[in-house]
Backbone and ligand atoms as CSV (ligand in chain L), in Angstrom:
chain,resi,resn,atom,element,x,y,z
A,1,UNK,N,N,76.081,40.989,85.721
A,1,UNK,CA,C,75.004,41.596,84.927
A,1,UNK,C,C,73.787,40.672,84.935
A,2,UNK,N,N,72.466,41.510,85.421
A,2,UNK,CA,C,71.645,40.581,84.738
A,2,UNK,C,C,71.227,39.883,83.833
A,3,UNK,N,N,70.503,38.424,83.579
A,3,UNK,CA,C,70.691,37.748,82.371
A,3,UNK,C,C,69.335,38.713,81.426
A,4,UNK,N,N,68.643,39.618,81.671
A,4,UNK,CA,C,68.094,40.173,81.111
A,4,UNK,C,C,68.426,41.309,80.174
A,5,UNK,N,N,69.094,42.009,81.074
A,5,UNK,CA,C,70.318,43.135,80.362
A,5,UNK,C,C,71.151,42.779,79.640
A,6,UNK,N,N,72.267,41.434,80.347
A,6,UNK,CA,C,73.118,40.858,78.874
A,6,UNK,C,C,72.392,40.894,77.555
A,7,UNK,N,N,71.164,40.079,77.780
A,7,UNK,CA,C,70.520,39.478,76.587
A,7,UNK,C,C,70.017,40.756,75.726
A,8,UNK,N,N,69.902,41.583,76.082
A,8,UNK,CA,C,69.243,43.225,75.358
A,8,UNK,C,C,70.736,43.658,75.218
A,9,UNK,N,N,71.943,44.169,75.900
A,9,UNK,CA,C,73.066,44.509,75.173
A,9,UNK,C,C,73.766,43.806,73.933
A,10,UNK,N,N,73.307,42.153,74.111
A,10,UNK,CA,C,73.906,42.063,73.083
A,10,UNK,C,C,73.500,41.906,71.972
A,11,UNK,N,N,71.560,41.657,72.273
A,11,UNK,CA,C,71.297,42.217,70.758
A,11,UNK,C,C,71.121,43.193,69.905
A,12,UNK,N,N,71.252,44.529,70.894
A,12,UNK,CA,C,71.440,45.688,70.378
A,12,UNK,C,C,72.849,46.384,69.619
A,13,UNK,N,N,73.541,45.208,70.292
A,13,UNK,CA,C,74.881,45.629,69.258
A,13,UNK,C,C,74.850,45.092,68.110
A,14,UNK,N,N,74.292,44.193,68.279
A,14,UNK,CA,C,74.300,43.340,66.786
A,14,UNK,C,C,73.198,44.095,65.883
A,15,UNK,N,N,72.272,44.269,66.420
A,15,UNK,CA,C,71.176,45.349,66.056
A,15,UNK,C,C,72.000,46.265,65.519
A,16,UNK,N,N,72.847,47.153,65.661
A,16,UNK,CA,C,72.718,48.513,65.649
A,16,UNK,C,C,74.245,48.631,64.520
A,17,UNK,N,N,74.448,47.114,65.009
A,17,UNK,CA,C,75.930,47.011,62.922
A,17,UNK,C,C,75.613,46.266,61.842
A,18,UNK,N,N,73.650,45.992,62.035
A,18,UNK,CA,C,73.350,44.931,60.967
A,18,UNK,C,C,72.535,45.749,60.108
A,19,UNK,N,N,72.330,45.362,58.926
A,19,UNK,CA,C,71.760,46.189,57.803
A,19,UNK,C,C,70.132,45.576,58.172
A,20,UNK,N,N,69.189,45.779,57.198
A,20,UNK,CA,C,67.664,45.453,57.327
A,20,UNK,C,C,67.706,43.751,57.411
A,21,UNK,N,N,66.691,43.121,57.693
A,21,UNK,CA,C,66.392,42.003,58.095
A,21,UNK,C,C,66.390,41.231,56.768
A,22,UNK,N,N,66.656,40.152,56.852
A,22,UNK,CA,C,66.535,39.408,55.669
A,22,UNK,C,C,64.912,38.321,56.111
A,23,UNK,N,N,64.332,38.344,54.417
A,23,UNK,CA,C,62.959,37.884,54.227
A,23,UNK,C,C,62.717,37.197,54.962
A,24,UNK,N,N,63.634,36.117,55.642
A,24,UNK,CA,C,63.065,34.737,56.363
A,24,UNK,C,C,63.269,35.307,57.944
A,25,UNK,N,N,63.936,35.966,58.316
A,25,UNK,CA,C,63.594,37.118,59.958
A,25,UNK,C,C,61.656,37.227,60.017
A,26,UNK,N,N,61.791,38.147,58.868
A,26,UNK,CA,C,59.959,38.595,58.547
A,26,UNK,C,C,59.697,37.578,58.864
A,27,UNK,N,N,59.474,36.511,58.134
A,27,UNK,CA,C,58.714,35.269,58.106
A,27,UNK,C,C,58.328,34.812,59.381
A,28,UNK,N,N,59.341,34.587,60.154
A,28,UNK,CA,C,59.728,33.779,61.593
A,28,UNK,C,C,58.862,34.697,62.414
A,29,UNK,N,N,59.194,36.021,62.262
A,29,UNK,CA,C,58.315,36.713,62.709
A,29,UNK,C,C,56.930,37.332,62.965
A,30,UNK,N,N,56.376,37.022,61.498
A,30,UNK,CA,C,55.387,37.154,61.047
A,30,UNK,C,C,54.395,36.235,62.224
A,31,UNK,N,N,54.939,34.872,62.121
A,31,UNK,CA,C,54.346,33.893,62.414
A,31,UNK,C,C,54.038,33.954,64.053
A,32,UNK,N,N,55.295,34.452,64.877
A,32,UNK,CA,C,55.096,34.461,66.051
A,32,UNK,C,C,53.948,35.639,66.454
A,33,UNK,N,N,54.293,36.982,65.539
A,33,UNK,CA,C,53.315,37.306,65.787
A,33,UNK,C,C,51.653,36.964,66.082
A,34,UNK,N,N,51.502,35.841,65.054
A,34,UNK,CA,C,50.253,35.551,65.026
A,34,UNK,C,C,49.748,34.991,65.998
A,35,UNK,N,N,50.951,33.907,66.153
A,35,UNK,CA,C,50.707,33.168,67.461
A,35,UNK,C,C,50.403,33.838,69.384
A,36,UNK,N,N,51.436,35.397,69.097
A,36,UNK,CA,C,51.242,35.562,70.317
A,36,UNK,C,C,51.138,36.692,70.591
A,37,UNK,N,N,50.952,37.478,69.671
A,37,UNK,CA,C,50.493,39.217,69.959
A,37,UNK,C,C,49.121,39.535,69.722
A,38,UNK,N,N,49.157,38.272,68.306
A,38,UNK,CA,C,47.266,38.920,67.673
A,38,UNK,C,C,46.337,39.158,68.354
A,39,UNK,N,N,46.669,38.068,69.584
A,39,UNK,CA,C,45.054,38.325,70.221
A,39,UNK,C,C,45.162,39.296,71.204
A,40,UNK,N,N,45.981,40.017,71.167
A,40,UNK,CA,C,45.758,41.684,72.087
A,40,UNK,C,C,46.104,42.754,70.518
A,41,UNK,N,N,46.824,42.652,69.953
A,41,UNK,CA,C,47.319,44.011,69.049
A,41,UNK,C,C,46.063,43.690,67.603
A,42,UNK,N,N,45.594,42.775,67.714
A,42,UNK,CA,C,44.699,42.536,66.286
A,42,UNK,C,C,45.831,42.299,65.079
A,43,UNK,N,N,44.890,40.966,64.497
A,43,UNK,CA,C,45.812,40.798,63.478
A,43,UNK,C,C,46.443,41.315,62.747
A,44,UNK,N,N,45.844,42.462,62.620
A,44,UNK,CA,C,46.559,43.306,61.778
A,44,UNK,C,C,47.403,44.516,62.198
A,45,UNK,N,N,47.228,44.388,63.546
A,45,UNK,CA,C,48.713,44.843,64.237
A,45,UNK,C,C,48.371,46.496,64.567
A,46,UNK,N,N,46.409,46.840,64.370
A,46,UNK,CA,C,46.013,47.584,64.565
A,46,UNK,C,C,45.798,47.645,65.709
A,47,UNK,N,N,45.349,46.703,66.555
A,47,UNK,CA,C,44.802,47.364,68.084
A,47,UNK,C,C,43.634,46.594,68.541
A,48,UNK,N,N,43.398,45.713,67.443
A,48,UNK,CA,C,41.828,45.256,67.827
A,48,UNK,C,C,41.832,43.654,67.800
A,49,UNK,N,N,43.184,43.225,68.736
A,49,UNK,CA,C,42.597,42.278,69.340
A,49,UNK,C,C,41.468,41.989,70.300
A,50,UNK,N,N,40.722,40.530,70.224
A,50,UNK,CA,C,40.024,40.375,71.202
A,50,UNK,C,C,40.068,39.933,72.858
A,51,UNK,N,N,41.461,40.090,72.925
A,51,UNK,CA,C,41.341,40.198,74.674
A,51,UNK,C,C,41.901,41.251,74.912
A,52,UNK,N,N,42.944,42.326,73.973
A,52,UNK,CA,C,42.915,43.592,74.351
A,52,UNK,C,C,42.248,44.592,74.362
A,53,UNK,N,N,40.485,43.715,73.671
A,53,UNK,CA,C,39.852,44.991,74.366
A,53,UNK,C,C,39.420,44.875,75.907
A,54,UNK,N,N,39.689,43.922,76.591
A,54,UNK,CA,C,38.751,43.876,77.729
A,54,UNK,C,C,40.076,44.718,78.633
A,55,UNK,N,N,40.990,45.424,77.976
A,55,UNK,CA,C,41.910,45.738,78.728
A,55,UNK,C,C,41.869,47.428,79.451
A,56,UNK,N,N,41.767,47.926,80.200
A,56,UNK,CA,C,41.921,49.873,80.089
A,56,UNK,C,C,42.654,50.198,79.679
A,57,UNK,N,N,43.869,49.651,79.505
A,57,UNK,CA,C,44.679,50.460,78.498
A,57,UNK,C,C,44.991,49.483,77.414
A,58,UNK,N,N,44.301,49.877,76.208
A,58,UNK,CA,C,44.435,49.290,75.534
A,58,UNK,C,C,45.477,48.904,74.719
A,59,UNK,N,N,45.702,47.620,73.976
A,59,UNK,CA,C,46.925,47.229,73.148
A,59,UNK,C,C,46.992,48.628,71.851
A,60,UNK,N,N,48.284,48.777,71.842
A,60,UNK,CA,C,48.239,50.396,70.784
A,60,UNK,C,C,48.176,50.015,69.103
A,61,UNK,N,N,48.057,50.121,68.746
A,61,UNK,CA,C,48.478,50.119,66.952
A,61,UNK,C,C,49.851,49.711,66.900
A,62,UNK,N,N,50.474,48.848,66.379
A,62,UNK,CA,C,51.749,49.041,66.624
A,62,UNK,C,C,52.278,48.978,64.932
A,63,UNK,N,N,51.344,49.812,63.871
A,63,UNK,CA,C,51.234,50.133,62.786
A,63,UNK,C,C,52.299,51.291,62.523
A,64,UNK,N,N,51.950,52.430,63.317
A,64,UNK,CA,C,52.311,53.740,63.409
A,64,UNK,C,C,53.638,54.097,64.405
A,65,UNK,N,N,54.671,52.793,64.637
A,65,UNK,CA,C,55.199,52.968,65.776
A,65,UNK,C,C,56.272,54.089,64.912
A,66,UNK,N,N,56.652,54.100,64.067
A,66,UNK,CA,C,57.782,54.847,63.106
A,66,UNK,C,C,56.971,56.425,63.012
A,67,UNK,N,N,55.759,56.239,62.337
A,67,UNK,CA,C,54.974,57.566,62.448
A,67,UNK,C,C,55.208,58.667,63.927
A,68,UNK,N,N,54.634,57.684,64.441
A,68,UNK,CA,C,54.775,58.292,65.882
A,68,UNK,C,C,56.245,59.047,66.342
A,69,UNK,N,N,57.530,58.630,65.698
A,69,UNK,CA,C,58.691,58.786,66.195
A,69,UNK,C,C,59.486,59.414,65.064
A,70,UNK,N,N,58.959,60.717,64.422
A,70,UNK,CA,C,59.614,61.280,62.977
A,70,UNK,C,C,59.716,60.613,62.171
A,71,UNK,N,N,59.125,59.717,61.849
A,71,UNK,CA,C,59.103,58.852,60.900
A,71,UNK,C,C,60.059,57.432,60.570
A,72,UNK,N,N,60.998,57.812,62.164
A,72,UNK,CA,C,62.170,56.861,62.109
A,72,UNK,C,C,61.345,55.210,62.714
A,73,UNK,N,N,61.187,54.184,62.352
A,73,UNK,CA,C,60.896,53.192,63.088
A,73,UNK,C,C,62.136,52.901,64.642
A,74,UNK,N,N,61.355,53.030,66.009
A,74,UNK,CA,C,61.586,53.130,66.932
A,74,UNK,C,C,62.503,51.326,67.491
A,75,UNK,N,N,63.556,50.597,66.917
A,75,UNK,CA,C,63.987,49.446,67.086
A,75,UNK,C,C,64.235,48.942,68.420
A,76,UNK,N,N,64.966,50.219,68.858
A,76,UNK,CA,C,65.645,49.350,70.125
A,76,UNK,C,C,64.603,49.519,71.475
A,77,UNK,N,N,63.571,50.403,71.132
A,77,UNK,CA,C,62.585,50.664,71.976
A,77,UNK,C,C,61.720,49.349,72.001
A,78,UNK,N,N,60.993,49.097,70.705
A,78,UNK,CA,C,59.807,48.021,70.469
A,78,UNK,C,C,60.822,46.667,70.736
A,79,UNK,N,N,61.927,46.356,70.856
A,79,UNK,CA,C,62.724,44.960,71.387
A,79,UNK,C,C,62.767,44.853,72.322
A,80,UNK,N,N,63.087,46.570,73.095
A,80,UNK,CA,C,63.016,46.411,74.586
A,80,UNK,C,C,61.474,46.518,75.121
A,81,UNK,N,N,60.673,46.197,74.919
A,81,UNK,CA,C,59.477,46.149,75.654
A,81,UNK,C,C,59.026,44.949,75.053
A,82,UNK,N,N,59.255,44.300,74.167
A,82,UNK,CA,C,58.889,42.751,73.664
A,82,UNK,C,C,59.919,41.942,74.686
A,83,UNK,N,N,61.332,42.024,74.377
A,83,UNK,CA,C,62.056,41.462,75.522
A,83,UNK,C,C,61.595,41.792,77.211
A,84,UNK,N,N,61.311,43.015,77.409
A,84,UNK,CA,C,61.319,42.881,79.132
A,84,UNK,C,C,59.789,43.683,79.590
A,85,UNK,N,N,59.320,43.940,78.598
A,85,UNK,CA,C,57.186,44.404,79.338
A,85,UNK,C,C,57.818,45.591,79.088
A,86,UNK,N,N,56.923,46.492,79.532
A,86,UNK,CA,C,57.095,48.009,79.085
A,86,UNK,C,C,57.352,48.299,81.335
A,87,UNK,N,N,58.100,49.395,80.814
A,87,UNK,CA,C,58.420,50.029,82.335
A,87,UNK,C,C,57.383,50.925,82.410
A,88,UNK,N,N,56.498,50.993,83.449
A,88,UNK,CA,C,56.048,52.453,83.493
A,88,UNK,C,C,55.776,52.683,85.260
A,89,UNK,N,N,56.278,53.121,85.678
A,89,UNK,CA,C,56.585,53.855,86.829
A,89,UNK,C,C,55.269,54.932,87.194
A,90,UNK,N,N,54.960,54.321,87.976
A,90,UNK,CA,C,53.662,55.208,88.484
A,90,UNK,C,C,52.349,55.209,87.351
A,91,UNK,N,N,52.408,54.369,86.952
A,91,UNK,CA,C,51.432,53.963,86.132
A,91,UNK,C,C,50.615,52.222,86.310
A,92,UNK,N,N,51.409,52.320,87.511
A,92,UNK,CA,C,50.655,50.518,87.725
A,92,UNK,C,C,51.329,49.384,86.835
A,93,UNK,N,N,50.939,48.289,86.810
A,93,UNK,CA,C,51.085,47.241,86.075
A,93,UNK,C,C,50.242,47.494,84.401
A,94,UNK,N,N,51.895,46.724,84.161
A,94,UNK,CA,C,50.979,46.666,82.634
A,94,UNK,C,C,50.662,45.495,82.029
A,95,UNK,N,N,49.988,45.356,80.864
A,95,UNK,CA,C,49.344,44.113,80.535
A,95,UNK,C,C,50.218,43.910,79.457
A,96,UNK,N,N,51.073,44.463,79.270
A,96,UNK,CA,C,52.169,43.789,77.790
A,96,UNK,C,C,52.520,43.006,78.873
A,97,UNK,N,N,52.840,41.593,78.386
A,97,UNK,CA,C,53.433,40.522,78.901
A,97,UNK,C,C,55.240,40.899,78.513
A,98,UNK,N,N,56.149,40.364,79.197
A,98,UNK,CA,C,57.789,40.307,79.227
A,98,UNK,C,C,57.272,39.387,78.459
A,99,UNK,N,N,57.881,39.212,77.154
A,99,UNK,CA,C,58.326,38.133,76.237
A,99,UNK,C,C,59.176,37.150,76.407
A,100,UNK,N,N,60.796,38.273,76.657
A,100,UNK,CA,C,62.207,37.471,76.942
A,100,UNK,C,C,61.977,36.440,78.132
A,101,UNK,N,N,61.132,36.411,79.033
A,101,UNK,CA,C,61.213,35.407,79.689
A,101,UNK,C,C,60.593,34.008,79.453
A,102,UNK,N,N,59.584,34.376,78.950
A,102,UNK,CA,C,58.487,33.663,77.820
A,102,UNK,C,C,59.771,32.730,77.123
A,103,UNK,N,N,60.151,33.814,76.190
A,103,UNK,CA,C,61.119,32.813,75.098
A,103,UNK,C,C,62.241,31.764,75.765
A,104,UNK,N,N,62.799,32.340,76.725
A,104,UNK,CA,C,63.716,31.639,77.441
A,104,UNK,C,C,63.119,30.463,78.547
A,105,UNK,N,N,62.100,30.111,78.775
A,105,UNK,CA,C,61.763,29.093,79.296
A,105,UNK,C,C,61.096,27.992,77.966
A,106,UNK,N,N,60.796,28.705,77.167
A,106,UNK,CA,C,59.837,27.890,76.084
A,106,UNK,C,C,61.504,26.997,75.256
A,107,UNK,N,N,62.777,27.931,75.433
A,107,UNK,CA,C,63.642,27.405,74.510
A,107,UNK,C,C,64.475,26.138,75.700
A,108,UNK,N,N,64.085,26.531,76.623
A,108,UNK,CA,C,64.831,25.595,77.739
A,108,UNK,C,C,63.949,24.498,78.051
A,109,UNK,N,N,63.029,24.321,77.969
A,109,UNK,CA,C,62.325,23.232,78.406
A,109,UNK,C,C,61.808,22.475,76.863
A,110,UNK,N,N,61.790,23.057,75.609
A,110,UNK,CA,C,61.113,22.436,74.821
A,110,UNK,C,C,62.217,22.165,73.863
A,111,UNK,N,N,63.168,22.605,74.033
A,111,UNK,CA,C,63.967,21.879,73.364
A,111,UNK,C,C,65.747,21.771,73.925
A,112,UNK,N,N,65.528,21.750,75.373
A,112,UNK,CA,C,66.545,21.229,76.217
A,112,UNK,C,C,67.952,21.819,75.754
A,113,UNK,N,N,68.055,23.003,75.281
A,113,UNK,CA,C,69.624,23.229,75.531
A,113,UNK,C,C,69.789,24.282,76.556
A,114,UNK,N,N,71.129,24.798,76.412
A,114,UNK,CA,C,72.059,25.716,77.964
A,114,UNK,C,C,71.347,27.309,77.797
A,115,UNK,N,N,71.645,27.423,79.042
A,115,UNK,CA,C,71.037,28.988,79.479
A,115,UNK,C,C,71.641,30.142,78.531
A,116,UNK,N,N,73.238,29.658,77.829
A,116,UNK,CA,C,73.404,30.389,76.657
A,116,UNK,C,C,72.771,30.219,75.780
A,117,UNK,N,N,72.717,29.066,74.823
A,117,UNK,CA,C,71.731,29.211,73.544
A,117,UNK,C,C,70.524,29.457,73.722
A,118,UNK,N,N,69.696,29.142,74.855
A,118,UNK,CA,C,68.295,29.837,74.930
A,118,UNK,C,C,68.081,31.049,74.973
A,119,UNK,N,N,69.277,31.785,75.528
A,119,UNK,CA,C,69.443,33.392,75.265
A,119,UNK,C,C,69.503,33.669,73.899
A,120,UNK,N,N,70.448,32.978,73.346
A,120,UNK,CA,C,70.619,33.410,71.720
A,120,UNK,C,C,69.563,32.811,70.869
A,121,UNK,N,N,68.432,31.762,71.530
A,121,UNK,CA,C,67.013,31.365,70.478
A,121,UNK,C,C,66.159,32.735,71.194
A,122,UNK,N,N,65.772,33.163,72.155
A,122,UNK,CA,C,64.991,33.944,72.685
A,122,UNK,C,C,65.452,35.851,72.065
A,123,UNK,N,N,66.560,36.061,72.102
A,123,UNK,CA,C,66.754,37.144,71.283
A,123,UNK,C,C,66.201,36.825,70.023
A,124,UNK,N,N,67.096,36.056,69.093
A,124,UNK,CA,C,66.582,35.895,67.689
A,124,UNK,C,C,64.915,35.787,67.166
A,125,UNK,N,N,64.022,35.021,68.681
A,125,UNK,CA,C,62.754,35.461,68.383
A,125,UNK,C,C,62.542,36.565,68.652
A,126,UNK,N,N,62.490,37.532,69.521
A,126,UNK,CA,C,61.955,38.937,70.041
A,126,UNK,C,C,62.697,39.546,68.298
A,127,UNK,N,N,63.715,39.590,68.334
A,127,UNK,CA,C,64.255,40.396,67.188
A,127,UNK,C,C,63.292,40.433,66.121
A,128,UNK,N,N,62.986,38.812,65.770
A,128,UNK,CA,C,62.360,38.346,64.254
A,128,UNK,C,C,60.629,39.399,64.345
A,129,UNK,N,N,60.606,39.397,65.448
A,129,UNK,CA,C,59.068,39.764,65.356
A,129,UNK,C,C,59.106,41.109,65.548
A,130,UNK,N,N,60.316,41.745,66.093
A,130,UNK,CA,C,60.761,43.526,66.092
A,130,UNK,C,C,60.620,43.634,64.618
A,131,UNK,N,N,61.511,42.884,63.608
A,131,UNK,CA,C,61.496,43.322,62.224
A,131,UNK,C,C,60.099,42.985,61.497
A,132,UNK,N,N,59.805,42.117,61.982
A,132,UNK,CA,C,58.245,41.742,61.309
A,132,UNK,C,C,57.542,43.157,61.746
A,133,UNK,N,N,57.854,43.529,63.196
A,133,UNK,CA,C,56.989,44.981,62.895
A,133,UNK,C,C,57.322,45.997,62.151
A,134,UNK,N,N,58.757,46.312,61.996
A,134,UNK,CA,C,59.345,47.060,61.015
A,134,UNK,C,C,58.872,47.086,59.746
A,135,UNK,N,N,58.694,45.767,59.592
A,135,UNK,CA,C,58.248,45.479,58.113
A,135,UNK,C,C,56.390,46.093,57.789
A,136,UNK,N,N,55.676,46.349,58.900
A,136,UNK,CA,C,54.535,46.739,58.523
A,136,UNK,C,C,53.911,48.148,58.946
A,137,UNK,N,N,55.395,49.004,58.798
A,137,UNK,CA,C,54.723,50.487,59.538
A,137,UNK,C,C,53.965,51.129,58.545
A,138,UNK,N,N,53.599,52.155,58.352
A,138,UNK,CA,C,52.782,52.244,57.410
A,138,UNK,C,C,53.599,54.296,57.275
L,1,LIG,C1,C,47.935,40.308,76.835
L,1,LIG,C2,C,47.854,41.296,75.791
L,1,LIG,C3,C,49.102,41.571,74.975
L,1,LIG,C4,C,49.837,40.671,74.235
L,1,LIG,C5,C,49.573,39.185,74.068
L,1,LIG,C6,C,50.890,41.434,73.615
L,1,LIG,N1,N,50.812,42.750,73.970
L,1,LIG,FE1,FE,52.046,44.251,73.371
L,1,LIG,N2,N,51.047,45.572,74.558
L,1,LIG,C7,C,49.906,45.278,75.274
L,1,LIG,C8,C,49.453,46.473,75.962
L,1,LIG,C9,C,48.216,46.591,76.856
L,1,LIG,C10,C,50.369,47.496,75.629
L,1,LIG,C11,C,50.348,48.938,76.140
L,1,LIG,C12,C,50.982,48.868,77.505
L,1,LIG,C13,C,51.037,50.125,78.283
L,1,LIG,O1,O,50.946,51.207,77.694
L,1,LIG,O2,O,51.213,49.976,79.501
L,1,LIG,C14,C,51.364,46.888,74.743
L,1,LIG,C15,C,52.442,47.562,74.191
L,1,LIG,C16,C,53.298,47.036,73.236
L,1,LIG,C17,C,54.364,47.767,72.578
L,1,LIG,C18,C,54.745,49.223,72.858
L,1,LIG,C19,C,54.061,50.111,71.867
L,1,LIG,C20,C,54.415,51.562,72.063
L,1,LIG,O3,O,53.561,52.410,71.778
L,1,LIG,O4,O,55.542,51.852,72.474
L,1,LIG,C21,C,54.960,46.910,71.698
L,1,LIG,C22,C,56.136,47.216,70.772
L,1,LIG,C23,C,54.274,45.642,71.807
L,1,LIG,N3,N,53.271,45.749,72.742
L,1,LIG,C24,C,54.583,44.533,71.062
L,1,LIG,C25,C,54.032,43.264,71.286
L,1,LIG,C26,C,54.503,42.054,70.625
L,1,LIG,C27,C,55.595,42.004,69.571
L,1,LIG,C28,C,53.755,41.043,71.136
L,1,LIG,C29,C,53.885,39.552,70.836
L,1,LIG,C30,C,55.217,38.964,71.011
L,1,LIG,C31,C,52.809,41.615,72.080
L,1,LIG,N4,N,53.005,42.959,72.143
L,1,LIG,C32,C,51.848,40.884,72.771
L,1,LIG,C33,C,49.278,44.054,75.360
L,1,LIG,C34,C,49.723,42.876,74.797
């Protein structure tokens, strides 16, 4: 299996038998957000970052992602496109950056442990900042 797919099966299982996030998930999340979405999704998670506007397709609201989807917040969707870029097939390249790879070199080189626990620090971030969006649908 790819180490990309492992890493999305197994946080979706854990995902999908765990109750809502506890406060300090948000937190962790909150923060990464700031650090690494704001400047395309806007701080406020509306759309109006300043390098996603220089983009054509622009960074979306990711306010309304639950709205958009019967009102259910969309989980295993918004993890899987934070973990692996968004797929779009005949639509060219996209400018969401793959995260999961992001996280997994940042956890391997900056703080030197095995290709397992950097999987399990690199989920736990993508996750923290899935629920941080959870936490602000409107
Ligand atoms: C370099 C700019 C950029 C950064 C940084 C960025 N994104 Fe994105 N993101 C985009 C763009 C552009 C799209 C729309 C892509 C498309 O439709 O092809 C997108 C789409 C998404 C979507 C899908 C929304 C939907 O409607 O399904 C999610 C979820 C998302 N981003 C979350 C994040 C998170 C979380 C981070 C930070 C860890 C982040 N993004 C950082 C540019 C960015």
């Amino acid at each position: 299996m790819k180490l990309k797919t492992a890493m999305t099966a197994a946080v979706l299982a854990v995902c999908s038998g765990a109750g809502h996030a506890d406060d300090s998930a948000i937190v962790l999340g909150k923060s990464i957000y700031g650090s690494l979405c704001a400047v395309c999704h806007g701080p406020d998670a509306k759309g109006g970052g300043q390098v996603g506007e220089l983009f054509e397709v622009k960074p979306p609201d990711l306010t309304t992602l639950a709205a958009q989807n019967d009102g259910q917040f969309p989980f295993s969707d918004a993890y899987e496109v934070v973990i692996l870029g968004m797929e779009a097939p005949g639509h060219g390249s996209s400018e969401m950056p793959i995260w999961g790879d992001y996280f997994m070199a940042d956890a391997l080189t900056d703080r030197g442990v095995n290709k397992s626990d950097a999987m399990t620090i690199a989920a736990g971030r993508a996750l923290s900042v899935v629920y941080y969006l959870e936490s602000i649908q409107e």
